[in-house]
KOLDREN-485120 format. One record per residue (C-alpha): residue in three letters; x, y, z. Coordinates in steps of 0.05 Angstrom, whole numbers, padded with zeros to 5 digits, always signed. Layout:
BEGIN
AlaXYZ
...
END
This chain:
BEGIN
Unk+00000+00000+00000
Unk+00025+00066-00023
Unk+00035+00119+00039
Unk-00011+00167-00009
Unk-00060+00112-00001
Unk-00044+00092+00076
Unk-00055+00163+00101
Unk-00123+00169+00057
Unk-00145+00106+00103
Unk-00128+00141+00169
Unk-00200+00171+00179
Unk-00224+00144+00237
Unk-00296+00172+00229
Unk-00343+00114+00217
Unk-00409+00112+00256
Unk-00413+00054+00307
Unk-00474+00024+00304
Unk-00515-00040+00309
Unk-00521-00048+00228
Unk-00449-00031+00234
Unk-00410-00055+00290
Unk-00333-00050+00306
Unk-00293-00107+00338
Unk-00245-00109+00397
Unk-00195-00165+00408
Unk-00163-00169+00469
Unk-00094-00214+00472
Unk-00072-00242+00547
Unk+00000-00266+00562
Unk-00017-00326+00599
Unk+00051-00352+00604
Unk+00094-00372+00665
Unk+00127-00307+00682
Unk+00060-00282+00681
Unk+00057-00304+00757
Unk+00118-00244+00775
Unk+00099-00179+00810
Unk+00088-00121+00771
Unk+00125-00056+00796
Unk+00089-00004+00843
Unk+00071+00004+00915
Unk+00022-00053+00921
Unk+00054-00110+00890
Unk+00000-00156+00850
Unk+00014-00215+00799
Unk+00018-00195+00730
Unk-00041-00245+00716
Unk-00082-00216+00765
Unk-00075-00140+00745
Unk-00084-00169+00659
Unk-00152-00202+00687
Unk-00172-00157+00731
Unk-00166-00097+00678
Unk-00204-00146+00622
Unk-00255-00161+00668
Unk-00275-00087+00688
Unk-00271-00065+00621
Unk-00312-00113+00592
Unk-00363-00094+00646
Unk-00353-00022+00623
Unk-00364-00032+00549
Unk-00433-00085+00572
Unk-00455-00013+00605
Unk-00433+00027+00550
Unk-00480-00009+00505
Unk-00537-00019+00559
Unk-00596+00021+00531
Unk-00672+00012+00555
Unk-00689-00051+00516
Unk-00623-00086+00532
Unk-00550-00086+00503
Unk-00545-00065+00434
Unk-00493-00107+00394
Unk-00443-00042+00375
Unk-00381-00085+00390
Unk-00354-00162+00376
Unk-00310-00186+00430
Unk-00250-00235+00433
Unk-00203-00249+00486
Unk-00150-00297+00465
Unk-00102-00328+00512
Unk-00031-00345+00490
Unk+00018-00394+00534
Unk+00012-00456+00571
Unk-00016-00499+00517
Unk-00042-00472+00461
Unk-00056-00400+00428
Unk-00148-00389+00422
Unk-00210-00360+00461
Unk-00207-00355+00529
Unk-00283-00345+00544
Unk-00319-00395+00597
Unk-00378-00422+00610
Unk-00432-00411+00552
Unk-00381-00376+00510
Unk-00327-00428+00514
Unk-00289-00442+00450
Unk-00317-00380+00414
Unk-00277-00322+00385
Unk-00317-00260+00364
Unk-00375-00258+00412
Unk-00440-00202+00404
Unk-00425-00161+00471
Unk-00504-00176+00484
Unk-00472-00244+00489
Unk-00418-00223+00533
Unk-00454-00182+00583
Unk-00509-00248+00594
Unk-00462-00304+00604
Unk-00392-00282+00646
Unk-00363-00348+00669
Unk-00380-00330+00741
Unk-00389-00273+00788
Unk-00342-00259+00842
Unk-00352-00223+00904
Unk-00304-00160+00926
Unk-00296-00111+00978
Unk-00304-00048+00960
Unk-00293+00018+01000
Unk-00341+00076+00985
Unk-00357+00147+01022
Unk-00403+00145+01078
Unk-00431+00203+01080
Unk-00387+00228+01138
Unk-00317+00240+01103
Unk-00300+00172+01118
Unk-00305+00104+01074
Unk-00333+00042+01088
Unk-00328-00026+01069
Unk-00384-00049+01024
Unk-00394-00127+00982
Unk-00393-00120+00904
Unk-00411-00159+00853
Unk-00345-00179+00800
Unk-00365-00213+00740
Unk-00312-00263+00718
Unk-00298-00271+00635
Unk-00225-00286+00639
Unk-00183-00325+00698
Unk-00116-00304+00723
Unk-00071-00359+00684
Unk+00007-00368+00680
Unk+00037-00430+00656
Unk+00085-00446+00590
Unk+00117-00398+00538
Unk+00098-00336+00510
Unk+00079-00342+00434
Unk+00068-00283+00417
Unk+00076-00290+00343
Unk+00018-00342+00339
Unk-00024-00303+00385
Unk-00017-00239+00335
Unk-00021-00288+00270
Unk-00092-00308+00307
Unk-00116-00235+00315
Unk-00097-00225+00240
Unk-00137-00274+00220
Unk-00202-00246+00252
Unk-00185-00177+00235
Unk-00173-00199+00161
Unk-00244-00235+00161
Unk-00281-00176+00194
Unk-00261-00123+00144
Unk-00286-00164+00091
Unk-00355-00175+00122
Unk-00345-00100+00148
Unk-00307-00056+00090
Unk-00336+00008+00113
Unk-00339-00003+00191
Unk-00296+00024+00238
Unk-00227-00015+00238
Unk-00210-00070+00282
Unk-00180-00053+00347
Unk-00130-00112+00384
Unk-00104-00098+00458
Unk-00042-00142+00465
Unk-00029-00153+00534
Unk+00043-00175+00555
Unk+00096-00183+00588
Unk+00134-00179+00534
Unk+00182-00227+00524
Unk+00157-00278+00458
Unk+00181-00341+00455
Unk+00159-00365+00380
Unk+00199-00306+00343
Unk+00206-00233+00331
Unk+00132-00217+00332
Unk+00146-00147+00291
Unk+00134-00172+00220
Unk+00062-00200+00244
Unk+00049-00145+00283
Unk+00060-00100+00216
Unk+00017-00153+00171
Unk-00044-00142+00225
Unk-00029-00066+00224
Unk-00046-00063+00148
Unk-00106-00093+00145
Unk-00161-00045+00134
Unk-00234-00017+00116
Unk-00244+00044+00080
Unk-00244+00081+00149
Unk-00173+00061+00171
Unk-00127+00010+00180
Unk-00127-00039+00245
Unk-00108-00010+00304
Unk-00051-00055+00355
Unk-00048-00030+00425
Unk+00007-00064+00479
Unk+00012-00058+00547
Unk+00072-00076+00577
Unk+00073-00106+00647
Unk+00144-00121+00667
Unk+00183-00137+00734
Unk+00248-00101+00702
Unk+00235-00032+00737
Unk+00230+00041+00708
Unk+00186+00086+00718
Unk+00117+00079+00693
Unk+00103+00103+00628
Unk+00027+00121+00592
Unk+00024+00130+00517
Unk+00100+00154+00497
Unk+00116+00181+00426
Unk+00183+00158+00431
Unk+00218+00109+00471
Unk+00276+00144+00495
Unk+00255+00124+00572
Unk+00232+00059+00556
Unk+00281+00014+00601
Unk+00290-00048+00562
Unk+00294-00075+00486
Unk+00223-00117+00501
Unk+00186-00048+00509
Unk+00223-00012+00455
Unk+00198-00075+00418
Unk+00128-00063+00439
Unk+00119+00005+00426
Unk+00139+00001+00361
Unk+00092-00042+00341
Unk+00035-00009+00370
Unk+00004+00041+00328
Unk+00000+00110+00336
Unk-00070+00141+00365
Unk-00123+00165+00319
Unk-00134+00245+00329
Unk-00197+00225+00368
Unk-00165+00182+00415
Unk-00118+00235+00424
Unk-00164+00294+00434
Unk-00194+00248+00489
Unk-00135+00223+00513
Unk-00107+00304+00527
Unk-00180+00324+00562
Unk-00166+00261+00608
Unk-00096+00303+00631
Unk-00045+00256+00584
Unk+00004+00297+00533
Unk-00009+00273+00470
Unk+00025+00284+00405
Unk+00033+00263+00329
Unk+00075+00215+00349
Unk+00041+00186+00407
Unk+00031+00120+00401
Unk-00025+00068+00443
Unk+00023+00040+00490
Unk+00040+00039+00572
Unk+00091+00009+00614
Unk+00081-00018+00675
Unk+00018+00025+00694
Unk-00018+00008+00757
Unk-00084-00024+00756
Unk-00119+00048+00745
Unk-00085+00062+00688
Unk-00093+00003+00651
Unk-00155+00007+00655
Unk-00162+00091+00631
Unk-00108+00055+00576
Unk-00159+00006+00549
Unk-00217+00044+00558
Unk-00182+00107+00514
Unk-00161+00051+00464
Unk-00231+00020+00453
Unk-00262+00092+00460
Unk-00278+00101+00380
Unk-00344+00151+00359
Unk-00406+00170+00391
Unk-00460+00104+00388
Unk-00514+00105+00353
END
Protein backbone atom coordinates (compact mmCIF):
# COMPACT_ATOMS: atom_id res chain seq x y z
CA UNK A 1 0.00 0.00 0.00
CA UNK A 2 1.24 3.30 -1.17
CA UNK A 3 1.73 5.96 1.94
CA UNK A 4 -0.56 8.34 -0.44
CA UNK A 5 -3.00 5.59 -0.07
CA UNK A 6 -2.22 4.61 3.82
CA UNK A 7 -2.77 8.14 5.06
CA UNK A 8 -6.17 8.46 2.83
CA UNK A 9 -7.23 5.30 5.17
CA UNK A 10 -6.39 7.07 8.44
CA UNK A 11 -9.98 8.55 8.95
CA UNK A 12 -11.20 7.21 11.87
CA UNK A 13 -14.82 8.58 11.47
CA UNK A 14 -17.16 5.69 10.84
CA UNK A 15 -20.43 5.61 12.80
CA UNK A 16 -20.65 2.71 15.34
CA UNK A 17 -23.72 1.19 15.18
CA UNK A 18 -25.76 -2.02 15.46
CA UNK A 19 -26.03 -2.42 11.41
CA UNK A 20 -22.43 -1.57 11.72
CA UNK A 21 -20.52 -2.76 14.52
CA UNK A 22 -16.65 -2.48 15.29
CA UNK A 23 -14.63 -5.35 16.92
CA UNK A 24 -12.25 -5.43 19.87
CA UNK A 25 -9.75 -8.24 20.41
CA UNK A 26 -8.14 -8.43 23.43
CA UNK A 27 -4.68 -10.72 23.58
CA UNK A 28 -3.59 -12.08 27.36
CA UNK A 29 -0.01 -13.31 28.10
CA UNK A 30 -0.86 -16.28 29.94
CA UNK A 31 2.54 -17.59 30.19
CA UNK A 32 4.70 -18.58 33.23
CA UNK A 33 6.35 -15.35 34.12
CA UNK A 34 2.98 -14.09 34.04
CA UNK A 35 2.84 -15.21 37.85
CA UNK A 36 5.92 -12.19 38.75
CA UNK A 37 4.96 -8.97 40.52
CA UNK A 38 4.41 -6.04 38.56
CA UNK A 39 6.26 -2.80 39.80
CA UNK A 40 4.44 -0.19 42.13
CA UNK A 41 3.54 0.19 45.76
CA UNK A 42 1.08 -2.65 46.04
CA UNK A 43 2.70 -5.52 44.48
CA UNK A 44 0.02 -7.80 42.51
CA UNK A 45 0.70 -10.73 39.96
CA UNK A 46 0.89 -9.75 36.50
CA UNK A 47 -2.04 -12.25 35.81
CA UNK A 48 -4.12 -10.82 38.26
CA UNK A 49 -3.74 -7.01 37.23
CA UNK A 50 -4.19 -8.43 32.94
CA UNK A 51 -7.59 -10.10 34.36
CA UNK A 52 -8.60 -7.85 36.55
CA UNK A 53 -8.32 -4.87 33.89
CA UNK A 54 -10.19 -7.28 31.12
CA UNK A 55 -12.74 -8.05 33.38
CA UNK A 56 -13.76 -4.34 34.42
CA UNK A 57 -13.57 -3.25 31.07
CA UNK A 58 -15.59 -5.63 29.59
CA UNK A 59 -18.15 -4.72 32.28
CA UNK A 60 -17.67 -1.09 31.17
CA UNK A 61 -18.20 -1.61 27.47
CA UNK A 62 -21.64 -4.23 28.61
CA UNK A 63 -22.77 -0.63 30.25
CA UNK A 64 -21.64 1.37 27.48
CA UNK A 65 -23.98 -0.47 25.27
CA UNK A 66 -26.85 -0.93 27.95
CA UNK A 67 -29.79 1.07 26.54
CA UNK A 68 -33.58 0.61 27.74
CA UNK A 69 -34.44 -2.56 25.78
CA UNK A 70 -31.13 -4.31 26.61
CA UNK A 71 -27.49 -4.30 25.14
CA UNK A 72 -27.25 -3.25 21.68
CA UNK A 73 -24.66 -5.33 19.72
CA UNK A 74 -22.13 -2.08 18.73
CA UNK A 75 -19.03 -4.26 19.49
CA UNK A 76 -17.71 -8.08 18.80
CA UNK A 77 -15.51 -9.32 21.49
CA UNK A 78 -12.49 -11.77 21.65
CA UNK A 79 -10.16 -12.45 24.28
CA UNK A 80 -7.51 -14.84 23.23
CA UNK A 81 -5.11 -16.39 25.61
CA UNK A 82 -1.57 -17.23 24.50
CA UNK A 83 0.89 -19.69 26.71
CA UNK A 84 0.61 -22.80 28.55
CA UNK A 85 -0.82 -24.97 25.85
CA UNK A 86 -2.08 -23.60 23.04
CA UNK A 87 -2.82 -20.01 21.38
CA UNK A 88 -7.41 -19.44 21.11
CA UNK A 89 -10.48 -17.99 23.04
CA UNK A 90 -10.36 -17.76 26.44
CA UNK A 91 -14.14 -17.27 27.20
CA UNK A 92 -15.97 -19.75 29.84
CA UNK A 93 -18.90 -21.10 30.50
CA UNK A 94 -21.60 -20.54 27.58
CA UNK A 95 -19.05 -18.81 25.52
CA UNK A 96 -16.34 -21.40 25.71
CA UNK A 97 -14.43 -22.08 22.48
CA UNK A 98 -15.84 -19.02 20.71
CA UNK A 99 -13.86 -16.11 19.23
CA UNK A 100 -15.87 -13.01 18.22
CA UNK A 101 -18.77 -12.88 20.61
CA UNK A 102 -21.99 -10.12 20.19
CA UNK A 103 -21.25 -8.06 23.57
CA UNK A 104 -25.20 -8.79 24.18
CA UNK A 105 -23.60 -12.18 24.44
CA UNK A 106 -20.92 -11.13 26.63
CA UNK A 107 -22.70 -9.12 29.13
CA UNK A 108 -25.47 -12.39 29.70
CA UNK A 109 -23.08 -15.22 30.18
CA UNK A 110 -19.62 -14.10 32.29
CA UNK A 111 -18.13 -17.39 33.44
CA UNK A 112 -18.98 -16.51 37.05
CA UNK A 113 -19.46 -13.67 39.41
CA UNK A 114 -17.08 -12.97 42.10
CA UNK A 115 -17.58 -11.17 45.21
CA UNK A 116 -15.19 -8.00 46.31
CA UNK A 117 -14.82 -5.53 48.92
CA UNK A 118 -15.19 -2.42 47.98
CA UNK A 119 -14.66 0.88 50.02
CA UNK A 120 -17.03 3.79 49.23
CA UNK A 121 -17.86 7.34 51.12
CA UNK A 122 -20.14 7.24 53.89
CA UNK A 123 -21.57 10.16 54.00
CA UNK A 124 -19.37 11.38 56.89
CA UNK A 125 -15.86 11.98 55.15
CA UNK A 126 -15.00 8.62 55.89
CA UNK A 127 -15.23 5.18 53.68
CA UNK A 128 -16.67 2.09 54.40
CA UNK A 129 -16.38 -1.28 53.46
CA UNK A 130 -19.19 -2.47 51.18
CA UNK A 131 -19.69 -6.34 49.11
CA UNK A 132 -19.65 -6.00 45.20
CA UNK A 133 -20.55 -7.97 42.63
CA UNK A 134 -17.24 -8.94 39.98
CA UNK A 135 -18.26 -10.65 36.99
CA UNK A 136 -15.60 -13.14 35.92
CA UNK A 137 -14.91 -13.55 31.74
CA UNK A 138 -11.26 -14.31 31.96
CA UNK A 139 -9.17 -16.26 34.88
CA UNK A 140 -5.82 -15.20 36.15
CA UNK A 141 -3.55 -17.96 34.19
CA UNK A 142 0.33 -18.42 34.02
CA UNK A 143 1.85 -21.51 32.81
CA UNK A 144 4.27 -22.31 29.49
CA UNK A 145 5.84 -19.91 26.92
CA UNK A 146 4.90 -16.79 25.48
CA UNK A 147 3.96 -17.10 21.69
CA UNK A 148 3.39 -14.14 20.85
CA UNK A 149 3.79 -14.48 17.16
CA UNK A 150 0.88 -17.10 16.95
CA UNK A 151 -1.22 -15.14 19.26
CA UNK A 152 -0.85 -11.96 16.75
CA UNK A 153 -1.05 -14.42 13.51
CA UNK A 154 -4.62 -15.40 15.33
CA UNK A 155 -5.81 -11.73 15.73
CA UNK A 156 -4.83 -11.27 11.99
CA UNK A 157 -6.87 -13.70 10.99
CA UNK A 158 -10.12 -12.30 12.60
CA UNK A 159 -9.24 -8.83 11.73
CA UNK A 160 -8.67 -9.94 8.04
CA UNK A 161 -12.19 -11.76 8.06
CA UNK A 162 -14.05 -8.82 9.69
CA UNK A 163 -13.07 -6.15 7.22
CA UNK A 164 -14.28 -8.21 4.57
CA UNK A 165 -17.74 -8.75 6.12
CA UNK A 166 -17.24 -5.02 7.42
CA UNK A 167 -15.36 -2.82 4.49
CA UNK A 168 -16.80 0.42 5.66
CA UNK A 169 -16.93 -0.17 9.53
CA UNK A 170 -14.78 1.20 11.91
CA UNK A 171 -11.36 -0.77 11.91
CA UNK A 172 -10.48 -3.50 14.10
CA UNK A 173 -8.99 -2.67 17.36
CA UNK A 174 -6.49 -5.60 19.20
CA UNK A 175 -5.22 -4.89 22.88
CA UNK A 176 -2.09 -7.11 23.24
CA UNK A 177 -1.43 -7.63 26.72
CA UNK A 178 2.14 -8.74 27.77
CA UNK A 179 4.82 -9.15 29.41
CA UNK A 180 6.71 -8.93 26.70
CA UNK A 181 9.12 -11.35 26.21
CA UNK A 182 7.83 -13.90 22.89
CA UNK A 183 9.06 -17.07 22.74
CA UNK A 184 7.95 -18.24 19.02
CA UNK A 185 9.94 -15.29 17.15
CA UNK A 186 10.30 -11.66 16.54
CA UNK A 187 6.58 -10.86 16.60
CA UNK A 188 7.30 -7.33 14.55
CA UNK A 189 6.70 -8.59 10.98
CA UNK A 190 3.12 -10.01 12.22
CA UNK A 191 2.43 -7.26 14.17
CA UNK A 192 2.98 -5.01 10.80
CA UNK A 193 0.87 -7.64 8.56
CA UNK A 194 -2.19 -7.11 11.27
CA UNK A 195 -1.47 -3.29 11.21
CA UNK A 196 -2.29 -3.17 7.42
CA UNK A 197 -5.28 -4.64 7.24
CA UNK A 198 -8.06 -2.25 6.69
CA UNK A 199 -11.72 -0.87 5.81
CA UNK A 200 -12.18 2.22 4.02
CA UNK A 201 -12.19 4.04 7.44
CA UNK A 202 -8.64 3.04 8.55
CA UNK A 203 -6.36 0.51 9.02
CA UNK A 204 -6.36 -1.94 12.23
CA UNK A 205 -5.41 -0.48 15.21
CA UNK A 206 -2.54 -2.76 17.73
CA UNK A 207 -2.39 -1.52 21.24
CA UNK A 208 0.35 -3.22 23.93
CA UNK A 209 0.61 -2.89 27.35
CA UNK A 210 3.62 -3.79 28.84
CA UNK A 211 3.66 -5.30 32.34
CA UNK A 212 7.20 -6.04 33.36
CA UNK A 213 9.14 -6.83 36.72
CA UNK A 214 12.42 -5.03 35.08
CA UNK A 215 11.74 -1.61 36.87
CA UNK A 216 11.52 2.07 35.39
CA UNK A 217 9.31 4.32 35.89
CA UNK A 218 5.83 3.94 34.64
CA UNK A 219 5.15 5.14 31.38
CA UNK A 220 1.34 6.04 29.58
CA UNK A 221 1.18 6.48 25.85
CA UNK A 222 5.02 7.69 24.86
CA UNK A 223 5.79 9.06 21.32
CA UNK A 224 9.16 7.91 21.54
CA UNK A 225 10.91 5.43 23.54
CA UNK A 226 13.79 7.19 24.76
CA UNK A 227 12.73 6.19 28.60
CA UNK A 228 11.61 2.94 27.82
CA UNK A 229 14.05 0.71 30.06
CA UNK A 230 14.49 -2.40 28.11
CA UNK A 231 14.72 -3.76 24.28
CA UNK A 232 11.13 -5.83 25.05
CA UNK A 233 9.30 -2.40 25.47
CA UNK A 234 11.14 -0.62 22.74
CA UNK A 235 9.92 -3.74 20.90
CA UNK A 236 6.42 -3.15 21.96
CA UNK A 237 5.93 0.27 21.32
CA UNK A 238 6.96 0.05 18.06
CA UNK A 239 4.62 -2.12 17.07
CA UNK A 240 1.77 -0.43 18.48
CA UNK A 241 0.19 2.03 16.42
CA UNK A 242 -0.02 5.51 16.81
CA UNK A 243 -3.49 7.05 18.23
CA UNK A 244 -6.16 8.25 15.97
CA UNK A 245 -6.68 12.27 16.44
CA UNK A 246 -9.87 11.24 18.39
CA UNK A 247 -8.25 9.10 20.76
CA UNK A 248 -5.88 11.74 21.21
CA UNK A 249 -8.22 14.68 21.72
CA UNK A 250 -9.71 12.41 24.44
CA UNK A 251 -6.73 11.17 25.64
CA UNK A 252 -5.36 15.21 26.34
CA UNK A 253 -9.00 16.19 28.11
CA UNK A 254 -8.31 13.07 30.39
CA UNK A 255 -4.78 15.16 31.53
CA UNK A 256 -2.24 12.80 29.18
CA UNK A 257 0.22 14.85 26.66
CA UNK A 258 -0.43 13.64 23.51
CA UNK A 259 1.27 14.21 20.24
CA UNK A 260 1.67 13.14 16.46
CA UNK A 261 3.77 10.76 17.44
CA UNK A 262 2.03 9.31 20.33
CA UNK A 263 1.56 6.00 20.06
CA UNK A 264 -1.25 3.40 22.15
CA UNK A 265 1.14 2.00 24.48
CA UNK A 266 1.99 1.97 28.59
CA UNK A 267 4.55 0.44 30.71
CA UNK A 268 4.03 -0.90 33.74
CA UNK A 269 0.88 1.27 34.68
CA UNK A 270 -0.92 0.39 37.87
CA UNK A 271 -4.20 -1.19 37.80
CA UNK A 272 -5.97 2.38 37.27
CA UNK A 273 -4.24 3.09 34.40
CA UNK A 274 -4.64 0.16 32.57
CA UNK A 275 -7.76 0.36 32.74
CA UNK A 276 -8.09 4.53 31.55
CA UNK A 277 -5.39 2.77 28.82
CA UNK A 278 -7.97 0.29 27.46
CA UNK A 279 -10.86 2.21 27.90
CA UNK A 280 -9.09 5.33 25.72
CA UNK A 281 -8.07 2.56 23.22
CA UNK A 282 -11.55 1.02 22.63
CA UNK A 283 -13.11 4.59 23.00
CA UNK A 284 -13.92 5.05 18.99
CA UNK A 285 -17.22 7.57 17.97
CA UNK A 286 -20.30 8.48 19.54
CA UNK A 287 -22.99 5.22 19.39
CA UNK A 288 -25.68 5.23 17.67
Amino acid sequence: MSPTRRAELMVYTAEISRTNPTCFIFLVDQSASMVDPIGGEVKQRKADVVADAINRLLTELSVKCAKEEGVRDYFHIAVIGYGHTSVGSVFGGALAGRDLVPISEVADNPARIDERVKKVPDGAGGLVETSVTFPLWLEPVANGGTPMVRALSYADNLVAGWVEQHPDGFPPIVLNLTDGESTDGDPSAAAAALAARASSDGTALLYNSHVSDTGGSPTTFPDSDADLPDAYARQLFAMSSVLPSGVRSYAATQGYRMSDATRGFVYNADIVSIVDFLDIGTRATELR
